[in-house]
C-alpha atoms as an extended CHARMM CRD file, in Angstrom:
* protein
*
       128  EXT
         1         1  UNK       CA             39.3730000000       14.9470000000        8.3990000000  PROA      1               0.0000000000
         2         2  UNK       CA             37.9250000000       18.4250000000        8.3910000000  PROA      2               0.0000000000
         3         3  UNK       CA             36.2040000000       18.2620000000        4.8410000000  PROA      3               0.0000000000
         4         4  UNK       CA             34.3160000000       14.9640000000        6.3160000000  PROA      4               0.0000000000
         5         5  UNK       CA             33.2800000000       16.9620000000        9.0890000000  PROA      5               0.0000000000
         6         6  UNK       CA             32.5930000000       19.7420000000        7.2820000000  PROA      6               0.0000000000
         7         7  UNK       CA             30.7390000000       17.4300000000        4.7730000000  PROA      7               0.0000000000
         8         8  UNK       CA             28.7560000000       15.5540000000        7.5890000000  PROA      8               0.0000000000
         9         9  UNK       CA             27.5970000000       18.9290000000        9.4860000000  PROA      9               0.0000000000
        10        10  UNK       CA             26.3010000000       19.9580000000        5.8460000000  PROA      10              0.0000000000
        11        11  UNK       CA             24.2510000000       16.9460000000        5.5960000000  PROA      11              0.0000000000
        12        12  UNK       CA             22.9160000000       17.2890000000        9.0520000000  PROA      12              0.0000000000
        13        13  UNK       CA             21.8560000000       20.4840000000        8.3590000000  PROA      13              0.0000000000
        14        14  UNK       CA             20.1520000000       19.8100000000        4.5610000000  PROA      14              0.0000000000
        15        15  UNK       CA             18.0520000000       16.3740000000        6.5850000000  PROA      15              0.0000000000
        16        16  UNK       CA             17.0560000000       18.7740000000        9.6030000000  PROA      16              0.0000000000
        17        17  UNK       CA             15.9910000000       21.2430000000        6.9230000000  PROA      17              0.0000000000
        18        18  UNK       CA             14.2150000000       18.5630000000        4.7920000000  PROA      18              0.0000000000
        19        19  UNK       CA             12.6170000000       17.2390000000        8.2260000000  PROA      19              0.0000000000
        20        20  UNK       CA             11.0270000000       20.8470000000        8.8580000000  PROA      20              0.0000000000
        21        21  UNK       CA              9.7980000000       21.1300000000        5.7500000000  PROA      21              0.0000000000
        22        22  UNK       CA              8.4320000000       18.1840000000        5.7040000000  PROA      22              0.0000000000
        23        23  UNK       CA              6.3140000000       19.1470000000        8.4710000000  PROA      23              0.0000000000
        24        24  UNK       CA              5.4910000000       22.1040000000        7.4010000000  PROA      24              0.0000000000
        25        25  UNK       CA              3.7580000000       20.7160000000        4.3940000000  PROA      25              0.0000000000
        26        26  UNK       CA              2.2860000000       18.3400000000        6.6360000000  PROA      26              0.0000000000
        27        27  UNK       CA              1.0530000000       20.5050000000        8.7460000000  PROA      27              0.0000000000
        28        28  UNK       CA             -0.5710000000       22.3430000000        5.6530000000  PROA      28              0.0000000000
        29        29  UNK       CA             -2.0400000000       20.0920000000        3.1470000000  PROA      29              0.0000000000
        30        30  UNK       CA             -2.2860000000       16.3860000000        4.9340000000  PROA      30              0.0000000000
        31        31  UNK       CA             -3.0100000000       16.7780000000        8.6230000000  PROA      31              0.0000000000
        32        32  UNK       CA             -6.6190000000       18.1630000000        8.2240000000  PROA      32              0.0000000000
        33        33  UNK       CA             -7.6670000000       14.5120000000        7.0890000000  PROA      33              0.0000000000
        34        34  UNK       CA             -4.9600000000       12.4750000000        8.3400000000  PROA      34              0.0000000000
        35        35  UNK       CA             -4.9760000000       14.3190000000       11.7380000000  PROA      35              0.0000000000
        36        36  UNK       CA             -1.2580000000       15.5310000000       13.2090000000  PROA      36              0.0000000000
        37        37  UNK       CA              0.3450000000       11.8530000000       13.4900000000  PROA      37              0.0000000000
        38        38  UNK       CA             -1.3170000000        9.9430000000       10.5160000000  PROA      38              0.0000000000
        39        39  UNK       CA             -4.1520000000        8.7410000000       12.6300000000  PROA      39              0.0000000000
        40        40  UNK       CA             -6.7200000000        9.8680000000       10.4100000000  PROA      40              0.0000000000
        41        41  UNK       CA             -9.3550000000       12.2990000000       11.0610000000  PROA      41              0.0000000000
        42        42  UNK       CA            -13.4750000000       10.6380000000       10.2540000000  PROA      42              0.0000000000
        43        43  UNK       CA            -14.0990000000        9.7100000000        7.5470000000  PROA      43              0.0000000000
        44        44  UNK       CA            -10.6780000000       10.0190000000        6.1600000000  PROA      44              0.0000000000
        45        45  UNK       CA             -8.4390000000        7.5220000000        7.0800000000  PROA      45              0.0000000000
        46        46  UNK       CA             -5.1470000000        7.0380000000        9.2840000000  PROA      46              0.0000000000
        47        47  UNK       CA             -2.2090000000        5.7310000000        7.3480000000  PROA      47              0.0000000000
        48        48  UNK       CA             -0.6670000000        3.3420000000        9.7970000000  PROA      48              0.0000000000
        49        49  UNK       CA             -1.4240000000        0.3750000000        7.2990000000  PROA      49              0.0000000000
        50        50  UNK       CA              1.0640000000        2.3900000000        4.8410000000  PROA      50              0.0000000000
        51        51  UNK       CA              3.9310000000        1.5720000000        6.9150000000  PROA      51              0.0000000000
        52        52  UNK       CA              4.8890000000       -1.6080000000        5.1780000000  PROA      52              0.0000000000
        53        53  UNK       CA              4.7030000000        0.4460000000        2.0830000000  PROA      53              0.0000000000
        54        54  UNK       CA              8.1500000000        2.4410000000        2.4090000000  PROA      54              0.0000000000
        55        55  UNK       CA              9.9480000000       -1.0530000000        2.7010000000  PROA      55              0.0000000000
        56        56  UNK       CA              9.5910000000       -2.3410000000       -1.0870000000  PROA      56              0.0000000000
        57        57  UNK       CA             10.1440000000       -0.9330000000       -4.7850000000  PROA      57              0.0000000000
        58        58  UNK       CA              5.9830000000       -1.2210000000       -5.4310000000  PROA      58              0.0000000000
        59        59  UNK       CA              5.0680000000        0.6680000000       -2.3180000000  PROA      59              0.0000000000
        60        60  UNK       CA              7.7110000000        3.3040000000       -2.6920000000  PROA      60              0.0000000000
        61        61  UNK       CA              6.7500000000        3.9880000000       -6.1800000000  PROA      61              0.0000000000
        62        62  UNK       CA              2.5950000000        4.1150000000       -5.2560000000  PROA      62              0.0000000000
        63        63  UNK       CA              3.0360000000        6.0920000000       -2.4560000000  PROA      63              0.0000000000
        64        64  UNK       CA              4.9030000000        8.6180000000       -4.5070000000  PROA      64              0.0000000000
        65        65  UNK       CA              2.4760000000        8.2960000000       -7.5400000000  PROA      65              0.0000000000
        66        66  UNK       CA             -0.8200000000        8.3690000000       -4.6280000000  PROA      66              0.0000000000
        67        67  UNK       CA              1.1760000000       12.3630000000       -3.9290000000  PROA      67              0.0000000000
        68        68  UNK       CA              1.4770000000       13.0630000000       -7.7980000000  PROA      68              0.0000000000
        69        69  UNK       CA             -1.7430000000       11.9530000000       -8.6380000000  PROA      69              0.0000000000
        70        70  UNK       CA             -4.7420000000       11.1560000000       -5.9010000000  PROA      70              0.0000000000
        71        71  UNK       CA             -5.6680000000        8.7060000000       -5.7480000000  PROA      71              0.0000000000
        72        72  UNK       CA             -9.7310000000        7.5630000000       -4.7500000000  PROA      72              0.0000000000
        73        73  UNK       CA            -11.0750000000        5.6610000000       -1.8570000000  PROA      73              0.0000000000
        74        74  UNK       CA            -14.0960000000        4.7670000000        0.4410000000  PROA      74              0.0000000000
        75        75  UNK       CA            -13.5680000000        8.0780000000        2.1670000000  PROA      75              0.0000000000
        76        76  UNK       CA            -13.5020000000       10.1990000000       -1.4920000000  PROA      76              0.0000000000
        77        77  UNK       CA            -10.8300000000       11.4160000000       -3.6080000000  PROA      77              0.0000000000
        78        78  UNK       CA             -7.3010000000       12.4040000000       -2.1910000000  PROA      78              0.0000000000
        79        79  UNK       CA             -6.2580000000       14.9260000000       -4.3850000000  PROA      79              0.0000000000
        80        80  UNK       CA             -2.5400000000       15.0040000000       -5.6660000000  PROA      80              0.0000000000
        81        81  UNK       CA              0.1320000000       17.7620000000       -5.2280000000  PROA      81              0.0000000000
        82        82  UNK       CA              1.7360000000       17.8990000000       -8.6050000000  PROA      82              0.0000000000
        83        83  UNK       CA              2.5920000000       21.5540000000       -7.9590000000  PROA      83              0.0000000000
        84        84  UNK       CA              4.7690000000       20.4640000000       -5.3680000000  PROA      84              0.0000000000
        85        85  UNK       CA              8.3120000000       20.5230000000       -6.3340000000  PROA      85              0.0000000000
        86        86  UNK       CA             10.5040000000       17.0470000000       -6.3880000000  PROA      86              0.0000000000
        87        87  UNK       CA             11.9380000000       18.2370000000       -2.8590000000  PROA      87              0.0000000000
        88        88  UNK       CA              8.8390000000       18.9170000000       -1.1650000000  PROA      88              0.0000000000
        89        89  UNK       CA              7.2740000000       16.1220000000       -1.8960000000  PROA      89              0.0000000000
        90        90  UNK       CA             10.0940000000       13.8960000000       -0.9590000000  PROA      90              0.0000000000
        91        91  UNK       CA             10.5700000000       15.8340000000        2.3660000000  PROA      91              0.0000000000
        92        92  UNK       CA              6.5300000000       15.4790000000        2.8600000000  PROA      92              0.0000000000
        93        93  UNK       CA              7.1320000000       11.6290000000        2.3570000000  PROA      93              0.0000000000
        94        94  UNK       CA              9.8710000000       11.6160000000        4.6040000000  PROA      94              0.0000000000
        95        95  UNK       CA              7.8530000000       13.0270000000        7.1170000000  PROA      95              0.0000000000
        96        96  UNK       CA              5.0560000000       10.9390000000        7.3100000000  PROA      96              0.0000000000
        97        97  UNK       CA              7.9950000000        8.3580000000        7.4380000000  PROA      97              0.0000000000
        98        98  UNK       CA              9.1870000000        9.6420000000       10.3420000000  PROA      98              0.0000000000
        99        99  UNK       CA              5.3540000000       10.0510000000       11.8330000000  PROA      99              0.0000000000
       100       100  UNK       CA              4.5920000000        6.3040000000       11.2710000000  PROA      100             0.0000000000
       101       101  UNK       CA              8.2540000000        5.2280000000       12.9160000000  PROA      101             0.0000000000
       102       102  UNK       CA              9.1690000000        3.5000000000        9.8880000000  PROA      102             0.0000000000
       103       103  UNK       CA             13.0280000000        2.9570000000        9.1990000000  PROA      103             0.0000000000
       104       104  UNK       CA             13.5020000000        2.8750000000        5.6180000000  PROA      104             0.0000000000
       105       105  UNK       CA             15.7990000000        4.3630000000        2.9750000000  PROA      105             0.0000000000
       106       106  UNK       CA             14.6480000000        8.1130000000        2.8640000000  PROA      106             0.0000000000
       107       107  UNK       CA             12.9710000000        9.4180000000       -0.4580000000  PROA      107             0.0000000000
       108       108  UNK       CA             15.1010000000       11.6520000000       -2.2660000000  PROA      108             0.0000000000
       109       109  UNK       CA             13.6990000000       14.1990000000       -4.9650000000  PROA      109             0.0000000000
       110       110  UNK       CA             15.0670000000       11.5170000000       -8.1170000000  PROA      110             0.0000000000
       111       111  UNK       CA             12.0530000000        9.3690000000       -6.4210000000  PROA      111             0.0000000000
       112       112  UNK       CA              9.4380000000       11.4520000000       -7.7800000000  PROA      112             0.0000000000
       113       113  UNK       CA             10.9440000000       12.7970000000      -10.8950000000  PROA      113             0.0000000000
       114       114  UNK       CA             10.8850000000        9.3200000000      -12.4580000000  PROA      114             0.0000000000
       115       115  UNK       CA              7.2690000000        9.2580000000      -11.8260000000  PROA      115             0.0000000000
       116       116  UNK       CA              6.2890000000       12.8330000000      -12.9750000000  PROA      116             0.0000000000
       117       117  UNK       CA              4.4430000000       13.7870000000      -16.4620000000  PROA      117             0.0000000000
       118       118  UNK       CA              2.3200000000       10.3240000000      -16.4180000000  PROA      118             0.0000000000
       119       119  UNK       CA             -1.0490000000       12.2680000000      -16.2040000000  PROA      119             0.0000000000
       120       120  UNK       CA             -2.1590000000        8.9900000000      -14.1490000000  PROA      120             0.0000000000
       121       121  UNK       CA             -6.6450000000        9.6700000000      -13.4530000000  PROA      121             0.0000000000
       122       122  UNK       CA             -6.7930000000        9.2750000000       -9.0730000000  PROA      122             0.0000000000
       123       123  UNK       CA             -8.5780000000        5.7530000000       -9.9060000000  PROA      123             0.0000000000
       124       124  UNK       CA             -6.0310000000        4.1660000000      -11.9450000000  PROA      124             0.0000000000
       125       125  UNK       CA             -3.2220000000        4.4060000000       -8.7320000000  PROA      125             0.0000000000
       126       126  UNK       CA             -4.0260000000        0.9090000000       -7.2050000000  PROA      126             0.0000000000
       127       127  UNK       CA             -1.6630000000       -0.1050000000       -4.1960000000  PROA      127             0.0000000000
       128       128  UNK       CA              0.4590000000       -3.3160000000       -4.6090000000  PROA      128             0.0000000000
């Protein structure tokens, strides 16, 4: 009984850690075009059409490769954050989770490993 507890309060403490850094990064590199809450900030977009995104295998994977690699749109190129760490940028997804009140299985750093060292150009990342 104590080890689950013990276990659980560890856990609790790794996803409130996770959800501050994912703010923090947020806050950083994503809010000046996206605005605070993913509303978007003229001309760049909000991301509340996303939301679906975070439910399937597709949209998982092209919102992770759209942080590895850019990706370009109407409003210019979004660069990507490969300097990021695997962590980061599953705690920044998680966040913007959280922003657009989406309840889906939370990205976890193995997410964006499998997707790392494709080299993918910002045009080629085409949502599903």
């Amino acid at each position: 009984m104590k080890k689950a507890l013990v276990l659980a309060l560890l856990l609790g403490l790794f996803a409130q850690g996770q959800a501050v850094q994912g703010e923090a990064l947020w806050k950083r590199l994503c809010a000046q075009c996206h605005g605070g809450r993913a509303q978007g900030a003229r001309p760049y977009p909000g991301l509340e059409a996303a939301a679906p995104l975070f439910r399937t295998p597709e949209g998982r994977r092209y919102l992770v490769l759209v942080l590895l690699y850019g990706k370009r749109g109407e409003a210019g190129l979004m660069p990507g954050f490969p300097q990021l760490d695997d962590e980061e940028l599953a705690a920044l997804l998680n966040h913007l989770m959280a922003l657009l009140k989406v309840r889906a299985e939370p990205f976890n750093p193995e997410d964006i490993k499998r997707e790392r060292g494709q080299n993918l150009a910002p045009d080629r990342i085409q949502r599903p």
